[in-house]
C-alpha positions, 0 to 999 in steps of 0.5 A: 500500500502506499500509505504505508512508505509514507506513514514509516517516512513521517515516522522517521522525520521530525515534525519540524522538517515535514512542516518546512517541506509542507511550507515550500510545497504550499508556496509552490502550489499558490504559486503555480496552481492558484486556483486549487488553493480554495481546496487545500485551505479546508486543511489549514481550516480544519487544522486550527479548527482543532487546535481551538476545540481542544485547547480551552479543555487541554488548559482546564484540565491541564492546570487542575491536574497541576494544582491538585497533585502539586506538593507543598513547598515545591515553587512554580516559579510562577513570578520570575515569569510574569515578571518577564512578561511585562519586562518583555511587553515594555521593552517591545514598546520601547523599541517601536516607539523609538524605530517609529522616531527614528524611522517615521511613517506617513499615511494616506488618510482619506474621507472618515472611517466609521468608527467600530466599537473599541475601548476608549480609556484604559479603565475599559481595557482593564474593566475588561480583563477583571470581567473575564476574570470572573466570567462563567466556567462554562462561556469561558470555556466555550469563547476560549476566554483563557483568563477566565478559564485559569481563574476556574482551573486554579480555584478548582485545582486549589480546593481538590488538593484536598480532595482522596488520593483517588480523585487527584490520580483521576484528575492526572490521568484526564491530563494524560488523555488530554495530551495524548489527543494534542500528540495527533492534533499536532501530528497533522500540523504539517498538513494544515500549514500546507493549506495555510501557506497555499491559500495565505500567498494565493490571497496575499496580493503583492501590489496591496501591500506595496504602498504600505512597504515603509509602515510594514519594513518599520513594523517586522523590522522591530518585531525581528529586533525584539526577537533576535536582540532584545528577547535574547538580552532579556534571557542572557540578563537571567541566565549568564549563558549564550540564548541563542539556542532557546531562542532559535528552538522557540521561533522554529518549533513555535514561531513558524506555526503561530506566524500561519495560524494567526493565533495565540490560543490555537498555539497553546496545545504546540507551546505546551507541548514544546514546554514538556520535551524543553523538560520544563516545570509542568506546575509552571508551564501549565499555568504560564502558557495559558497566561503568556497567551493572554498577557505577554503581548510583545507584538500586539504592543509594537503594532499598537505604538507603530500605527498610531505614531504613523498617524501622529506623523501623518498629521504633523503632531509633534513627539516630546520625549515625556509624551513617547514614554507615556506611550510606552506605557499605554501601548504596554497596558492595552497589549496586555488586555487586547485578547479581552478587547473584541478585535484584538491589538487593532482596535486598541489603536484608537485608545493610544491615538487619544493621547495626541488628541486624534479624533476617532474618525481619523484613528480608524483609518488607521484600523483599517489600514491594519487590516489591510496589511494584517496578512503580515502584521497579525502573522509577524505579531502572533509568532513573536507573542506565541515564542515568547510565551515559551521563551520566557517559561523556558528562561524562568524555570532554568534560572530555577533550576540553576540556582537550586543546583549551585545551592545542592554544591 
């Protein structure tokens, strides 16, 4: 049968190999055969549609599991990372805030956009995340609303570490069949990315993101600094030893899916899955995965600070310093409450543009130029989010282990 060489040759290859062959081979079919790309789009479809079914269960039952086999006195390590992530967050604002300075974009802005229904204030942006806090178990789990469903898995791990030994082995062992399931899902990552890469070059029309290729060369130029320079600075910094190979296995066995699906939550089941061949803290990963989805935001901060200082140039507004670094700080809030904002970083735009004194009408324009170059943007913004969720718990719990071991000498 033919099925069978093929089976025993993706048995041998690592995944990472078949998901490079499946991105040249989706190239070349949008390139030579456009029109069979509708077709083998309903792979990449389904391929996330997978991911997010599974996810908001993986994470549920993932961090109760945790929790409630957790023992006492041994740490999470959960502060380093959040620690870490809002570092991570800021820097990324800082070095779009200053690309954008040094390196201004101009925009066309037309006749008024119709404004869409984003927060205004920084209150709504954090009104928002405490909602979702506390929101219903059961509508977190169906909207994948991830900070509502740690709220539930933590307070429900929390109460069945005192539950029999017999109930805690249950809940390990739903861990465990949940995993199991992820191992397919992922299994078929390949052939999903083949259906994104085909339908995402055969529906990205070069000419349409021509006339913004200054916006998007300032906009992935800070994205790739922050991932090659600062992210690993910020790593060096905690563990004195060279970061580039952790780095290099985030991007590569994180990065590359997060940049196709376009999605942090639909990346949690790869990065959790990353996070226990890394051999990292399961009480750690667990829980700061899921999170890092939610609030290490480092793209979402350099679009938000990139798109509205390209208004703020457009219009001819001056930039003082004090001002700059205020929006550094904004960018840096609403990064981390866009999952909870309907539209993601894109909306958030208009908040910061307010601290100028830009209308609506013209911040929204800017919205929808986003769009327009969201076929880059969103992809680029995802894949360092997503990375560096994995990234950081990575660094946190080998600092962790460091120093446990220097203090056993």
């Amino acid at each position: 049968m033919i099925l069978s060489p093929l089976l025993r040759w993706t048995q041998r290859t690592s995944l990472v190999t078949q998901i490079v062959i499946a991105l040249l081979a989706g190239i070349a079919l949008a390139m030579l055969l456009p029109a069979a790309t509708p077709q083998v789009a309903l792979l990449g479809t389904l391929f996330i549609a997978a991911l997010k079914a599974v996810a908001p269960v993986l994470v549920f039952i993932l961090v109760i599991a945790a929790i409630s086999n957790h023992k006492p006195g041994e740490a999470t390590h959960m502060r380093p990372v959040l620690a870490l992530y809002l570092v991570g967050t800021l820097a990324a604002a800082v070095v779009a805030v200053v690309a954008s300075l040094w390196f201004p974009s101009t925009l066309v802005l037309q006749a008024p956009a119709q404004a869409a229904d984003g927060p205004s204030r920084i209150q709504d942006v954090l009104l928002a995340l405490l909602m979702n806090v506390v929101d219903n178990p059961v509508r977190a789990l169906t909207n994948a609303n991830y900070i509502g469903i740690l709220a539930w898995a933590v307070g429900i791990g929390m109460a069945l570490r005192h539950a029999s030994a017999g109930t805690r082995a249950v809940m390990a062992d739903l861990s465990a069949a949940i995993t199991y399931i992820i191992q397919w899902v992922i299994r078929f990552a390949p052939l999903g990315i083949f259906g994104l890469v085909a339908s995402t070059f055969a529906e990205a029309g070069a000419n349409a993101l021509w006339g913004y290729a200054h916006l998007l060369a300032v906009l992935l130029g800070c994205m790739l600094f922050v991932a090659l320079v600062v992210n690993p600075l910020i790593v060096f910094a905690v563990l004195r030893s060279n970061p580039y190979p952790l780095v290099f296995t985030c991007l590569r066995e994180s990065g590359v899916t997060a940049f196709f699906t376009r999605s942090s939550a639909a990346n949690i089941p790869i990065n959790l899955a990353l996070a226990k061949r890394l051999g990292l803290n399961e009480d750690t990963y667990s829980i700061a995965i899921p999170l890092g989805a939610t609030i290490n935001m480092a793209g979402a901060a350099i679009t938000i600070s990139v798109l509205s200082l390209a208004a703020v140039h457009t219009l001819g507004i001056a930039v003082d310093w004090p001002t700059a670094l205020l929006l550094c700080v904004v960018a840096s809030v609403c990064a981390c409450g866009a999952s909870g904002v309907a539209g993601g970083s894109l909306l958030l735009i208009p908040l910061a543009c307010s601290l100028f004194g830009i209308t609506n009408d013209v911040a929204m324009q800017v919205v929808a130029i986003g769009f327009i170059i969201g076929i880059l943007q969103d992809s680029a913004e995802t894949a360092l989010n997503s990375s560096t969720d994995v990234l950081f718990t990575a660094t946190a719990c080998r600092a962790a282990q460091a120093a446990e071991a220097a203090g056993q000498r």
